[in-house]
C-alpha positions as CSV (number, residue, x, y, z in Angstrom):
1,X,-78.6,28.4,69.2
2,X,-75.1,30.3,67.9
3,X,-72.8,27.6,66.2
4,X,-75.3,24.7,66.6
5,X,-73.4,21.3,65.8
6,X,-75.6,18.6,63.3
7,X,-74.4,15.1,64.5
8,X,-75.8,12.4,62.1
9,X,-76.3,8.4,63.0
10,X,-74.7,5.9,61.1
11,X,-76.5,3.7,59.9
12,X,-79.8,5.6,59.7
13,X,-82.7,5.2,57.5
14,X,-83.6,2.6,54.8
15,X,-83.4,-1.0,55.1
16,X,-83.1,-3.7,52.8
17,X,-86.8,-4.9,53.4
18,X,-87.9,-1.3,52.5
19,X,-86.1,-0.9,50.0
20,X,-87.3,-4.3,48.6
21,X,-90.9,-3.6,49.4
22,X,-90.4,0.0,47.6
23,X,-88.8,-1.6,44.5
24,X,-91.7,-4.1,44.8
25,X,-94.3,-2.1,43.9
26,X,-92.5,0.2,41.7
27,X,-91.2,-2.9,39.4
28,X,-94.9,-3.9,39.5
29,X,-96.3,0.2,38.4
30,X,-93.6,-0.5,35.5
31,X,-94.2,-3.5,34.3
32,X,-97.8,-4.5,34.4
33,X,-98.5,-0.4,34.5
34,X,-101.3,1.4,37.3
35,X,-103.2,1.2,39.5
36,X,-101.1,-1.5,41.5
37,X,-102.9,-2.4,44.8
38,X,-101.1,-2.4,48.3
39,X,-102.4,-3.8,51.1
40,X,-102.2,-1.8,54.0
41,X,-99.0,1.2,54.3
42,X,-96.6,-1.2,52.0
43,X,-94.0,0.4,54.9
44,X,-95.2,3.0,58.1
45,X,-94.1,6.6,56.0
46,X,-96.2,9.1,55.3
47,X,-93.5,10.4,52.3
48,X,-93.2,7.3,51.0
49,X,-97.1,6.4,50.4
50,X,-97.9,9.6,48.8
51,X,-94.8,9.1,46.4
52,X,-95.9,6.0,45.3
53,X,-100.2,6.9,45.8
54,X,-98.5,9.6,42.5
55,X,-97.4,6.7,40.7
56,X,-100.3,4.9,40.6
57,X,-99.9,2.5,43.4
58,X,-104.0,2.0,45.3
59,X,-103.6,1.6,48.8
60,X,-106.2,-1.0,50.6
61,X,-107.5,-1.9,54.2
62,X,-109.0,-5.0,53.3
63,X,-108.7,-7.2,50.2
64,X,-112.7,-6.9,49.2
65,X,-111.6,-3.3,47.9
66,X,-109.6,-4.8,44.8
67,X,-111.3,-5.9,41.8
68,X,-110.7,-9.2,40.9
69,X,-107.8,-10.3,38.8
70,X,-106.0,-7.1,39.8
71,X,-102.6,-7.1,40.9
72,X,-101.9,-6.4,44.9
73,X,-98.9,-6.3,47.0
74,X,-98.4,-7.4,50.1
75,X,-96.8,-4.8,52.6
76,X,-93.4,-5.4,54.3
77,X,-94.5,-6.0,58.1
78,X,-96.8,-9.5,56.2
79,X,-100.0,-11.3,56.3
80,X,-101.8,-14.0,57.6
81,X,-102.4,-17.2,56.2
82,X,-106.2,-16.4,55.7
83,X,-105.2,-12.8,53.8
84,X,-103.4,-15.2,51.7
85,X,-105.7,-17.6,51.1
86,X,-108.7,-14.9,50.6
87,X,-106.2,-13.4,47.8
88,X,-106.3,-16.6,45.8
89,X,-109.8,-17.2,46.5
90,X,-110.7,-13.6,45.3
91,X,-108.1,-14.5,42.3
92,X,-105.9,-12.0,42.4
93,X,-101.8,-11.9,41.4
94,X,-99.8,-11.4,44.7
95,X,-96.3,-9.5,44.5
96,X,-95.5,-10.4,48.4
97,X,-92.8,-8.0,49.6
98,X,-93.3,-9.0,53.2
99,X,-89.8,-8.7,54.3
100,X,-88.1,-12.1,54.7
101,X,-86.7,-11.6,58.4
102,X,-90.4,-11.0,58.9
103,X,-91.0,-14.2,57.2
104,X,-87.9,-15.6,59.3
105,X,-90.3,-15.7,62.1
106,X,-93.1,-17.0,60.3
107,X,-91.3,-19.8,59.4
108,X,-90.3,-20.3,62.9
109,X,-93.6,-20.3,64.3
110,X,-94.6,-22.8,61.8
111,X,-91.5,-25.2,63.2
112,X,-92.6,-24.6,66.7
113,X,-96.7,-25.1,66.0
114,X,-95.6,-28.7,64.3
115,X,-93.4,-29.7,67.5
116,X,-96.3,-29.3,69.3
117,X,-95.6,-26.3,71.4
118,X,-97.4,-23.1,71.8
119,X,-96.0,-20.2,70.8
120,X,-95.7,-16.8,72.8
121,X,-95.2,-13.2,70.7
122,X,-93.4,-10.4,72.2
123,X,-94.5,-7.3,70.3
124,X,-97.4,-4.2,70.1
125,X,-101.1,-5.4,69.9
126,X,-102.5,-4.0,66.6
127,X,-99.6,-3.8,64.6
128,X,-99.8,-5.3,61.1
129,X,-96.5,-7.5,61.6
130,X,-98.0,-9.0,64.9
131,X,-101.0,-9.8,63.3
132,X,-99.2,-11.0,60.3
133,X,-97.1,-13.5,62.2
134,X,-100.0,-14.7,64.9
135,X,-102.3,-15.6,62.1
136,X,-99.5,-18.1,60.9
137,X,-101.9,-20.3,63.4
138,X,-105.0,-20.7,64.5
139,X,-104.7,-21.4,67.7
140,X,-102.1,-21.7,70.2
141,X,-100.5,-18.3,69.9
142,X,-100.2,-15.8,72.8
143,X,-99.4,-11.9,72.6
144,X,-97.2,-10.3,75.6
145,X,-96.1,-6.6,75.6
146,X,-94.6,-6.3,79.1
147,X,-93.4,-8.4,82.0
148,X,-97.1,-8.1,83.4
149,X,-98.4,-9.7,80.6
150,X,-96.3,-12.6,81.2
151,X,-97.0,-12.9,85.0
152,X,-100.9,-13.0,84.3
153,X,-100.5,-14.9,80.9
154,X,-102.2,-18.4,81.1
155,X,-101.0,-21.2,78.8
156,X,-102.2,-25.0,78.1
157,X,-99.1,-26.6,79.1
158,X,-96.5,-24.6,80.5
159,X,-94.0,-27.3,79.9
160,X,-94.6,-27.2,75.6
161,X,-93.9,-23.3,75.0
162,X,-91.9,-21.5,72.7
163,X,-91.8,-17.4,72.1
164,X,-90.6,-15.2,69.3
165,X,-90.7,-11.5,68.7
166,X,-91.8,-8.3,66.5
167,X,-88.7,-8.0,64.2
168,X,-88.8,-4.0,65.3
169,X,-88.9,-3.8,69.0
170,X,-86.4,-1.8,71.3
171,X,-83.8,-4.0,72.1
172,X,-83.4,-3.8,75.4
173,X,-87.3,-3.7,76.4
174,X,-87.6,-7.2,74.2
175,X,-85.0,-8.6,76.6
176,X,-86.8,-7.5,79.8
177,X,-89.9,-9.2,78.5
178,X,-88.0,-12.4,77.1
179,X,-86.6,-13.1,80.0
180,X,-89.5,-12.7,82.2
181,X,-90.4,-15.3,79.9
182,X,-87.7,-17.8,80.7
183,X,-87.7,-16.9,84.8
184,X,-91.7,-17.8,84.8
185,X,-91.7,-20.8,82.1
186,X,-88.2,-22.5,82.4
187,X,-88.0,-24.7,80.1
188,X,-89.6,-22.1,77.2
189,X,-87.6,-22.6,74.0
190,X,-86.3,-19.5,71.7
191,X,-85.2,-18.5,68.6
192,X,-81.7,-19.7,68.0
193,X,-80.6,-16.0,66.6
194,X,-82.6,-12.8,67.9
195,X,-85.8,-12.0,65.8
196,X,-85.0,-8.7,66.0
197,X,-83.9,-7.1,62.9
198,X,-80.2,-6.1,62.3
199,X,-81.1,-2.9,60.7
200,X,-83.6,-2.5,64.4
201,X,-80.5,-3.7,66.4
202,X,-77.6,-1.1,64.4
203,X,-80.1,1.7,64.7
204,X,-80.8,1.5,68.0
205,X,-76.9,1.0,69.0
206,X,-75.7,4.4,66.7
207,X,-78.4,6.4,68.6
208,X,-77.1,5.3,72.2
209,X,-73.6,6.1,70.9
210,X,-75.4,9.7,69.6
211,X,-76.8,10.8,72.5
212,X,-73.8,10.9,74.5
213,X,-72.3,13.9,71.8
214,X,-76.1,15.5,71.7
215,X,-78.3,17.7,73.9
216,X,-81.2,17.2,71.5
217,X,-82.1,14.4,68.9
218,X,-84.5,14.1,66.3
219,X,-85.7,11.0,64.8
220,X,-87.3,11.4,61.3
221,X,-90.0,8.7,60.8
222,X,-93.9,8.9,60.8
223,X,-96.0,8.7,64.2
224,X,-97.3,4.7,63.3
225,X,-93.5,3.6,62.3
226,X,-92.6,0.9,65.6
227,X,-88.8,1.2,64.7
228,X,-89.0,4.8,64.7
229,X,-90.5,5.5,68.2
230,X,-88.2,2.6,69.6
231,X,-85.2,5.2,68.1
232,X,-86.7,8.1,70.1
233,X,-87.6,6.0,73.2
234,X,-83.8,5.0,73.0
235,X,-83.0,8.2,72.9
236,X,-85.1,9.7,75.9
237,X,-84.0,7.0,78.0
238,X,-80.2,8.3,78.1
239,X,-81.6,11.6,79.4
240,X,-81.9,13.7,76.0
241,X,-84.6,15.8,74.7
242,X,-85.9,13.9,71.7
243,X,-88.6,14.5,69.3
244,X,-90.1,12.3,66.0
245,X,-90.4,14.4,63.2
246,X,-92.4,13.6,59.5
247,X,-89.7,16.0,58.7
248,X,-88.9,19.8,58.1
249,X,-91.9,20.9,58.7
250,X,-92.2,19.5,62.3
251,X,-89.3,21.3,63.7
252,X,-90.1,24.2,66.4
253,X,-87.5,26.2,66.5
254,X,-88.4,26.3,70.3
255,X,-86.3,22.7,70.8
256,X,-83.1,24.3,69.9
257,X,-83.0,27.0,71.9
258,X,-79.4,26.9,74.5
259,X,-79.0,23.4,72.3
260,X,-75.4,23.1,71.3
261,X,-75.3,19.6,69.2
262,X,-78.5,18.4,67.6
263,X,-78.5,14.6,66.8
264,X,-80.3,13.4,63.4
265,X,-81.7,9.4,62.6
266,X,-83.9,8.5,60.6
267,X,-86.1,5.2,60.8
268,X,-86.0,1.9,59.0
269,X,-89.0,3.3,56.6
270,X,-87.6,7.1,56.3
271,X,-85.8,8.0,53.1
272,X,-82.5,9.8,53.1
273,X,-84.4,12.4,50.9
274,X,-86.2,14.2,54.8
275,X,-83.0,13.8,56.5
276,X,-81.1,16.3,53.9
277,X,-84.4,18.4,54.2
278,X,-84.2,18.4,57.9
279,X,-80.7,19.6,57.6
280,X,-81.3,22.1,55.0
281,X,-84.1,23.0,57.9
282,X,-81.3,23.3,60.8
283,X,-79.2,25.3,58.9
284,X,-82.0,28.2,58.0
285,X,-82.4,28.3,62.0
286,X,-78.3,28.6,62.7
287,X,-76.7,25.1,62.2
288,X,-73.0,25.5,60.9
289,X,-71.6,22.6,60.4
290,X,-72.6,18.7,59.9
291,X,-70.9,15.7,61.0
292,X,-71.6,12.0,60.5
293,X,-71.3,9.4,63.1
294,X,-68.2,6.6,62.6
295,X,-70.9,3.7,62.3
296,X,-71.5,0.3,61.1
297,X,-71.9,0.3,56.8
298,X,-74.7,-1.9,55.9
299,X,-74.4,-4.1,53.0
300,X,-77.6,-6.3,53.2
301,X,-79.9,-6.7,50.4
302,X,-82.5,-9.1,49.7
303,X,-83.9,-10.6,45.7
304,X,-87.0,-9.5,44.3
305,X,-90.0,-12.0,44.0
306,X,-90.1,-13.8,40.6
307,X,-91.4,-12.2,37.9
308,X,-90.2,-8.8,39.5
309,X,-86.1,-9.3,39.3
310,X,-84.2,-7.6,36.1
311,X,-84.2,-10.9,34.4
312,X,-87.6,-11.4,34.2
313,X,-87.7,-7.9,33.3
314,X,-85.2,-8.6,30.0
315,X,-87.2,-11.6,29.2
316,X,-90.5,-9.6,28.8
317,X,-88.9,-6.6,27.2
318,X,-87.8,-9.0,24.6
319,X,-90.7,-10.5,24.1
């Protein structure tokens, strides 16, 4: 453990949908004051939820657990079109911070349901975004998680299919599955540009570049976060010991043991806030020096729903 190396990913952490659907429901806390109702994790962290649980923000399974007229937010990974309709019917003020690559493929699915083509998902059963984005339809809509769901998948018309994917899959396992799509159903149409998230896709890349200078990494991110076990998978797969932490607390000193170079990420949900805590962590247990990664720089950001944005803001404080 003597002179242990802290490599860190670039990029790592954050995105611009969470830190939309953060800002969100903090705008909301600050302007129309608690409790705020989220449906669902508003994005898969542990640290993040009880942060904004302090601030008032009420988080929900369903929407029969907000009192009418209340304010809710919608979480990043999105809804269906009957949560959105039972929101209006129960009459209450939507603040949707689903984030809009999510909504990217909502929008696609609608395009493909109006050409009359069915429309295959590649993602996890059970996650929020998957169910989100299949109940953009009623019908016609088919789930696949591996290549044997496709062989034993039966469609209406193999001839009028279309497929999309879970914006935070791993990379390379999505393609697998895509194109055991294309080799069983040839003439299956696609998204023209890869559903998969940029902030996913840059991830995923700085760990595979990580893990060949590391002989152990650690992926800060919460159990349910889909980005952040892809990062560890990723990880694994190259052959290196790799672990997903909450974050300082998780660490057993055990993993670093004979360890020279100890890689840090964090995932798309995880604030930058556990990765210096980690670090601070490394060092009480014999890290001497920290390094980040040569990486991409992320400049994405995306505006705030009306009635949320700093203009709206001024207008009211005005008024």
């Amino acid at each position: 453990m003597a002179g242990l190396d802290i490599v860190l990913a670039q990029p790592r952490g954050f995105c611009a949908g969470v830190d939309r659907a953060i800002e969100i429901v903090e705008r909301a806390l600050q302007i129309h004051g608690a409790p705020i109702y989220v449906r669902h994790e508003i994005v898969h962290n542990k640290f993040v939820v009880q942060d904004l649980r302090a601030k008032g923000a009420v988080f929900v399974k369903e929407l029969d657990e907000v009192p009418t007229g209340s304010i809710v937010v919608f979480s990043a990974h999105g809804v269906s079109k009957q949560v959105q309709s039972d929101a209006k019917a129960l009459g209450l003020q939507v603040f949707d911070a689903t984030c809009p690559l999510v909504t990217k493929v909502h929008v696609e699915v609608a395009k493909m349901r109006a050409a009359g083509l069915e429309v295959i998902m590649i993602g996890h059963q059970g996650h929020p975004e998957v169910e989100g984005t299949l109940g953009q339809s009623g019908e016609g809509m088919y789930l696949v998680e591996t290549v044997e769901d496709v062989q034993s998948l039966q469609v209406a018309d193999p001839t009028k299919l279309a497929f999309v994917t879970q914006t935070t899959l791993s990379v390379d396992d999505a393609a697998t599955v895509a194109q055991a799509l294309r080799e069983r159903f040839p003439g299956i149409q696609e998204p023209k540009k890869s559903d998969i998230c940029y902030a996913t896709q840059n991830r995923q890349d700085a760990v595979k570049l990580m893990s060949q200078q590391c002989d152990l990494v650690l992926v800060v991110g919460s159990a349910n976060s889909s980005n952040s076990n892809r990062l560890r998978e990723v990880a694994t797969r190259l052959g290196v010991e790799a672990y997903l932490i909450d974050g300082p607390n998780s660490i057993d000193p055990q993993w670093l043991v004979s360890k020279q170079h100890v890689g840090i990420t964090a995932g798309a949900s995880a604030p930058e806030v556990l990765v210096q805590e980690v670090i601070v962590r490394l060092k009480e247990l014999g890290a001497i020096s920290v390094r980040t990664m040569d990486g991409l720089q992320e400049h994405v950001s995306f505006p705030l729903p009306k009635g949320l944005s700093d203009k709206s803001m001024g207008s009211r404080d005005e008024g």
